[in-house]
Structure formats: structure tokens, C-alpha cells
C-alpha positions in Angstrom: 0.0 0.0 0.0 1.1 3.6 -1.2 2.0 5.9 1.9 -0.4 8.8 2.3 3.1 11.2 2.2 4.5 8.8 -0.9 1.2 9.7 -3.0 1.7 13.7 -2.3 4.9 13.2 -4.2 3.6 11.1 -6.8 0.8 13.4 -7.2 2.9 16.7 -6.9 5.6 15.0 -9.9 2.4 14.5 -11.9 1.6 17.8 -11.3 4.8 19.1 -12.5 5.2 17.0 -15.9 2.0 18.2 -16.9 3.0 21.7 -16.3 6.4 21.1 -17.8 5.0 19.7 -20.7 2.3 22.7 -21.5 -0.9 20.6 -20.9 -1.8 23.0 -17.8 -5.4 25.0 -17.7 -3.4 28.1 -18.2 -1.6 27.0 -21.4 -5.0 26.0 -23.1 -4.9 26.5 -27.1 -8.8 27.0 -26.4 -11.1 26.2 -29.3 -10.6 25.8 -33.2 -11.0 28.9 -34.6 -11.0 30.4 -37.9 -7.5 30.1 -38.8 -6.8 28.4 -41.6 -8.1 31.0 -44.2 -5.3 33.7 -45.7 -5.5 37.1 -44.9 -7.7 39.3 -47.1 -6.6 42.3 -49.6 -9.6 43.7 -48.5 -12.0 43.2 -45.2 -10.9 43.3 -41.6 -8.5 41.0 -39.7 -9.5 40.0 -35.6 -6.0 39.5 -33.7 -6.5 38.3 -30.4 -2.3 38.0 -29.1 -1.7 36.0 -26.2 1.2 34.7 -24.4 2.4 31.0 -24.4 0.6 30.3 -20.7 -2.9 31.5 -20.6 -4.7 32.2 -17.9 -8.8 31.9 -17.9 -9.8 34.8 -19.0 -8.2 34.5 -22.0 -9.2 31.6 -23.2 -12.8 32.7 -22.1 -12.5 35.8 -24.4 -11.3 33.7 -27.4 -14.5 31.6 -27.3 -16.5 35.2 -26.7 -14.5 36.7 -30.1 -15.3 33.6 -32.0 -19.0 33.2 -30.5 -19.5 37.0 -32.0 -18.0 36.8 -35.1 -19.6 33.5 -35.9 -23.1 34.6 -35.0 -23.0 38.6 -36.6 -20.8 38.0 -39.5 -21.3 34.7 -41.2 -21.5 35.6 -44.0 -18.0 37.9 -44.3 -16.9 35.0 -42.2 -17.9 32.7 -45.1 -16.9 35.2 -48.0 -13.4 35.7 -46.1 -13.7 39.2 -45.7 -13.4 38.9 -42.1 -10.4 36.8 -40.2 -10.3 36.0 -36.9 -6.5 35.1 -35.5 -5.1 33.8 -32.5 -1.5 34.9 -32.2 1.1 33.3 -29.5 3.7 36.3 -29.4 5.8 33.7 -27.9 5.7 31.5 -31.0 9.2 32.6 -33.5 8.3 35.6 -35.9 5.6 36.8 -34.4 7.3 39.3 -31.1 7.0 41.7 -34.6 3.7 42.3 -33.9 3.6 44.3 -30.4 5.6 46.7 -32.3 3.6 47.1 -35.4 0.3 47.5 -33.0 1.7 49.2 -30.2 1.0 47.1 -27.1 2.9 45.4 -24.3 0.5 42.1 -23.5 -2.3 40.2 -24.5 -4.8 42.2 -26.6 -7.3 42.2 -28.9 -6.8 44.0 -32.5 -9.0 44.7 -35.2 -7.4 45.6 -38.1 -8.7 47.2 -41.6 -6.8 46.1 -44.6 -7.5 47.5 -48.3 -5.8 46.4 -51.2 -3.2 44.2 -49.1 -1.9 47.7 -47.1 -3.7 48.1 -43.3 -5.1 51.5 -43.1 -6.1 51.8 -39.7 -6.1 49.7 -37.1 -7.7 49.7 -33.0 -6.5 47.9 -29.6 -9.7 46.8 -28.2 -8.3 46.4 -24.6 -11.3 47.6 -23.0 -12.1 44.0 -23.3 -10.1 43.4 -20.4 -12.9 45.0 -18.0 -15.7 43.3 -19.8 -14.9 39.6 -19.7 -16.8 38.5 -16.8 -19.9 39.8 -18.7 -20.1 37.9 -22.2 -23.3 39.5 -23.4 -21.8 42.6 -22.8 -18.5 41.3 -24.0 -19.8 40.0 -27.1 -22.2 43.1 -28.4 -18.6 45.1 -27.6 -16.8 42.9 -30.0 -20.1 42.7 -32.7 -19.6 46.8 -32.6 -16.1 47.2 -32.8 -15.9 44.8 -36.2 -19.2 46.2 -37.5 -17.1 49.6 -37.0 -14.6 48.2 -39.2 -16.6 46.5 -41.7 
């Protein structure tokens, strides 16, 4: 029989090879998003940037961007002229992006794009203060792209 102190340890080296390894709540990928399509010449782009180890909330606003674009915009989502993109700035070639866009941590950007040049471009980080709310959250997102689009 296992000693009640020889489990802690066996519990607490689990533990720390999941951590290790990434497969830790705060390291979540979170859901499939749209990804996969190529960035439009013209129509808006959705960046949300994150760090390798997320916490919560960001994986929580990641399934609150994606709720909101798929339920107001399927049809740009469809045609392509909307993007969503989740970004780890800890991933090779992407630490570029905190200095085209200006910010210092995780964020959410919505950029316009015409003829393959960005024309403008906003850092929606009042986001932060809304995540506990999603409705709220969501309807925030829904008129920040509508802005855009």
C-alpha cells in the first residue's frame, strides 16, 4: 500500500510533468477557430495575441471573439472578408507584432486592410474589464468589427 506522504509526491511529480510539458489550464490552445483562411486584400482582420501560458480569461475571451464573429458575421466570415486570428507572441516571428500594433500584453486587435496595405487599425483592450460579462462582452466585439466592416 502507497504511503499517504508517498502519494503527495507522486501526485505533486504528476503535477509538474503536466506543467512542464504545456498541458496546464493556463496554457490552453482554447477552441478551433477560424485560422486556416489567408489574410484578405480587403476586409478586416481579428487579432487576439496571447502569451504561451494562458490564464482563464483568455481563453474565455477567445470563445467570446469567436461566438461574435460566428453569429453577426457569417456571411464575411464565409466570403473571407473577415479573419479571426489567434497569435502566440511567444511562437518565432511573431514578437514583430507588439511593435507594429503598439501594445505590451495580451490584446485584442482589429485591423482594416484595403488592397493588401492596413489602413487603420484599434486595440480593443477595454475587453479586459468586460470579460466577466459575455453579453456585454460580445455586443462590444459585434460593434467594434461592424465599425470596421
Amino acid at each position: 500500500m502507497i504511503k499517504h506522504t508517498t502519494f503527495k509526491f507522486l501526485f505533486l511529480g504528476v503535477l509538474i510533468a503536466l506543467w512542464i510539458s504545456g498541458a496546464h489550464p493556463g496554457s490552453s490552445p482554447g477552441p478551433a477557430v477560424l485560422q486556416a483562411a489567408p489574410l484578405p486584400d480587403n476586409g478586416v482582420i481579428v487579432y487576439q495575441f496571447h502569451r504561451r501560458f494562458r490564464c482563464q480569461e483568455c481563453v474565455k475571451l477567445e470563445m467570446m471573439i469567436n461566438e461574435a464573429l460566428k453569429t453577426h458575421f457569417p456571411e464575411e466570415l464565409k466570403a473571407g472578408s473577415l479573419i479571426f486570428r489567434v497569435v502566440d507572441l511567444d511562437e518565432d516571428g511573431n514578437g514583430h507584432y507588439e511593435k507594429v500594433y503598439d501594445f505590451f500584453y495580451n490584446t485584442v486587435i482589429v485591423v482594416d486592410m484595403n488592397k493588401g496595405k492596413e489602413l487603420r487599425f484599434k486595440n480593443l483592450e477595454k475587453i479586459w474589464s468586460l470579460v466577466d460579462d459575455k453579453g456585454v462582452a460580445i455586443e462590444f466585439i459585434r460593434s467594434e468589427v461592424a465599425a470596421y466592416l
